[in-house]
C-alpha positions as CSV (number, residue, x, y, z in Angstrom):
1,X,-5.9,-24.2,6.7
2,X,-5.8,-23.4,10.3
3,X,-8.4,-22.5,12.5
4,X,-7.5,-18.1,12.4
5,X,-8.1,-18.7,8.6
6,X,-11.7,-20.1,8.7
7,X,-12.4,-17.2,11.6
8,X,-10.8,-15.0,8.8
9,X,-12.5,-16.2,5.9
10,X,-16.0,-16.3,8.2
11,X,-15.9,-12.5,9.0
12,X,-17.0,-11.2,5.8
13,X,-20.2,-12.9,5.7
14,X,-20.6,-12.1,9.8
15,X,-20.1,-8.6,9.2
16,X,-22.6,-8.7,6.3
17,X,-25.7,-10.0,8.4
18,X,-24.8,-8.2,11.4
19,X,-24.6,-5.4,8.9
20,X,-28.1,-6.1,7.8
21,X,-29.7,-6.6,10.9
22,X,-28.2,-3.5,12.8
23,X,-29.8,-1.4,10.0
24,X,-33.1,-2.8,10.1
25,X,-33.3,-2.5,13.4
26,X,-31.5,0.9,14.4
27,X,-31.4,2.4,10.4
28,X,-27.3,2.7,11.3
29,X,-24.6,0.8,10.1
30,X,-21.6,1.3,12.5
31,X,-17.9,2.3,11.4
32,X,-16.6,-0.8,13.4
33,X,-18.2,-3.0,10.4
34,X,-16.4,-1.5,8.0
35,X,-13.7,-1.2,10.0
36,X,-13.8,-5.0,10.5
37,X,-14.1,-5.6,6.9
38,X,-11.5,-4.2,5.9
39,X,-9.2,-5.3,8.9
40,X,-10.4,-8.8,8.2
41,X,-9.5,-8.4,4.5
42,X,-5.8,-7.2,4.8
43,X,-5.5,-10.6,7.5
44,X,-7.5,-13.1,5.2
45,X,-6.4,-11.8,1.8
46,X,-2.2,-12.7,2.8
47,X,-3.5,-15.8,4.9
48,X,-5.1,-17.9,1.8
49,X,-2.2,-16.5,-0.7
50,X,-3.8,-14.2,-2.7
51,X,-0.5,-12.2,-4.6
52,X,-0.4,-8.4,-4.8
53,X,-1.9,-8.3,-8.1
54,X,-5.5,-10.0,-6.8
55,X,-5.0,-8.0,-3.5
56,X,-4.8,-4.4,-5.7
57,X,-7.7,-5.5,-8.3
58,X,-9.9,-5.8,-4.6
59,X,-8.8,-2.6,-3.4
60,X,-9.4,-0.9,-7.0
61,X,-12.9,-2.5,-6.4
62,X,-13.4,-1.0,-3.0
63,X,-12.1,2.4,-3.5
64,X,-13.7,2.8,-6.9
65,X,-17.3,2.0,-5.2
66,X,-15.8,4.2,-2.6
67,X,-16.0,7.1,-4.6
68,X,-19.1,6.4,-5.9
69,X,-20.7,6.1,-2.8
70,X,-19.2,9.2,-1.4
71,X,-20.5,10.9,-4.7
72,X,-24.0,9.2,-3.7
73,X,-23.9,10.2,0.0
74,X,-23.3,14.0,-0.8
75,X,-26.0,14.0,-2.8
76,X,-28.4,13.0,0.1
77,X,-29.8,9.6,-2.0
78,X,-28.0,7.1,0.2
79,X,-25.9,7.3,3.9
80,X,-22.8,7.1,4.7
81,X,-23.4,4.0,6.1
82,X,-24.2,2.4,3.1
83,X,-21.5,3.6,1.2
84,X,-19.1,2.1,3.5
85,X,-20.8,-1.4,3.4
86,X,-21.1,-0.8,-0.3
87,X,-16.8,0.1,-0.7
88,X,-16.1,-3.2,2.0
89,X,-18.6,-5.6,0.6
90,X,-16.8,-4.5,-3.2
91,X,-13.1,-5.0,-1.5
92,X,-13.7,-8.2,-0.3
93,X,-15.9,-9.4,-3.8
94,X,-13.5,-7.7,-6.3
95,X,-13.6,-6.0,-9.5
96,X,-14.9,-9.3,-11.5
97,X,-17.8,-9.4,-9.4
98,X,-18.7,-5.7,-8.7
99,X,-21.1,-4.8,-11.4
100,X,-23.4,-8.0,-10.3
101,X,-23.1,-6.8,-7.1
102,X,-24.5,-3.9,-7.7
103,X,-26.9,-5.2,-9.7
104,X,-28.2,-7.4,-7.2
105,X,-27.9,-4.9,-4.1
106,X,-30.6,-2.4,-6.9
107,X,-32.7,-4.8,-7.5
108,X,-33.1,-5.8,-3.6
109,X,-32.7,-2.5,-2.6
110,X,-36.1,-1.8,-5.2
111,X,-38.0,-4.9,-3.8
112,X,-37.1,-3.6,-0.2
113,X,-38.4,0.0,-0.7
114,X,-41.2,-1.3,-2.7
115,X,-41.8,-3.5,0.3
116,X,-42.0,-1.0,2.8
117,X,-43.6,1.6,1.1
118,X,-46.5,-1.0,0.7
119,X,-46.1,-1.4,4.9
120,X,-46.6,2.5,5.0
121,X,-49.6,2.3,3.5
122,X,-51.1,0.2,6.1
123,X,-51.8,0.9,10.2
124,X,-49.5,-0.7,12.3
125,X,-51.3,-3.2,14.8
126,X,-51.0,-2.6,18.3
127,X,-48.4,-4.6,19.3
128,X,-46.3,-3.1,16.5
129,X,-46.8,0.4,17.3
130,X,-44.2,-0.4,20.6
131,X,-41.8,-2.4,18.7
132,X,-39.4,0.8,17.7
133,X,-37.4,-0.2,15.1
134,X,-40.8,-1.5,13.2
135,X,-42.8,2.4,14.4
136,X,-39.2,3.7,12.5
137,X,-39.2,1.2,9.8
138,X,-43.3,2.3,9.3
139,X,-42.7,6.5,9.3
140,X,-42.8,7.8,6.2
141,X,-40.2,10.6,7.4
142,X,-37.5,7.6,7.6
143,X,-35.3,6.0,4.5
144,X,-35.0,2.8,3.8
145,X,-32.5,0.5,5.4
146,X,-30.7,0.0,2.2
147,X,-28.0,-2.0,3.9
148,X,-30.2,-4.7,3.8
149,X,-30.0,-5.3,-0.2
150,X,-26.4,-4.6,-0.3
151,X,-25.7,-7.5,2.7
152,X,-28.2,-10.1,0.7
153,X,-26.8,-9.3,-2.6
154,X,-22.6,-9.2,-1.2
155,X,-23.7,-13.1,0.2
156,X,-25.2,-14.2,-2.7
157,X,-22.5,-13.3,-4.5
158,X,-19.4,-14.1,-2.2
159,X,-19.7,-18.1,-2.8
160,X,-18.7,-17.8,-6.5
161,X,-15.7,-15.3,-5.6
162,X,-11.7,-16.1,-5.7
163,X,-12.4,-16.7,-2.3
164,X,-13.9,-20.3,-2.1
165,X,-11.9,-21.6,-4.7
166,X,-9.2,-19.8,-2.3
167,X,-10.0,-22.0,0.9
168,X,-10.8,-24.9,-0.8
169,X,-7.1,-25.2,-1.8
């Protein structure tokens, strides 16, 4: 394997914690992740071999989650943001591994809001109170930086994907 196939291969799980980070911090996921993600998909997906059949069960994955993130977003319960991680992160995992991801990203994404609803509940300490993506992360008026569960649970799961068995050839 060559050295632009590892880069390839190492973007998805890049993009995922960068994904995770920008939203605790700024409580925005950026296009250009996405973007990435999917760039980096239609460059890895040829690179390793995987045949058109593999390459359109991952797309059915990502546009199916797509949808349903779209559907999601409209209905004001999550942001567009997260949909977009949610339809890459499903691309790159395929269908055989999309209902544990989403699983996994609503069961983090519960232990996350549980978690910061109990931070709510208590005072920020001083030194807090001028850290602004922790005042944001503390108001009550602000969501919850769901991006978070759906990076941890798309990198738990991308180990046991087509992927590694992929590279390791």
């Amino acid at each position: 394997m060559t050295a632009l196939s590892y880069a390839a291969f190492a973007l998805f799980p890049l993009l995922m914690a960068y994904a995770a980070a920008s939203d605790l911090l700024s409580m925005t996921i950026s296009n250009r992740v996405s973007i990435l993600a999917l760039a980096g998909f239609a460059i890895a997906a040829p690179m390793i071999g995987m045949d058109l059949s593999a390459v359109g069960q991952h797309l059915a994955a990502g546009g199916i989650v797509l949808a349903a993130g779209f559907f999601l977003f409209a209905m004001g319960w999550i942001g567009g943001g997260d949909a977009k991680l949610a339809a890459v992160a499903s691309l790159w995992l395929g269908l055989d591994f999309v209902p544990a991801f989403l699983v996994l990203s609503a069961v983090y994404g519960g232990m996350l809001t549980i978690a910061i609803l109990v931070l709510r509940r208590r005072a920020l300490p001083a030194f807090a109170i001028r850290q602004t993506w922790l005042f944001r992360l503390h108001d009550p008026s602000s969501g919850v930086p769901y991006g978070i569960a759906l990076s941890a649970a798309a990198l738990l799961i991308f180990p046991q994907t087509v992927w590694i068995a992929l590279v390791a050839v």
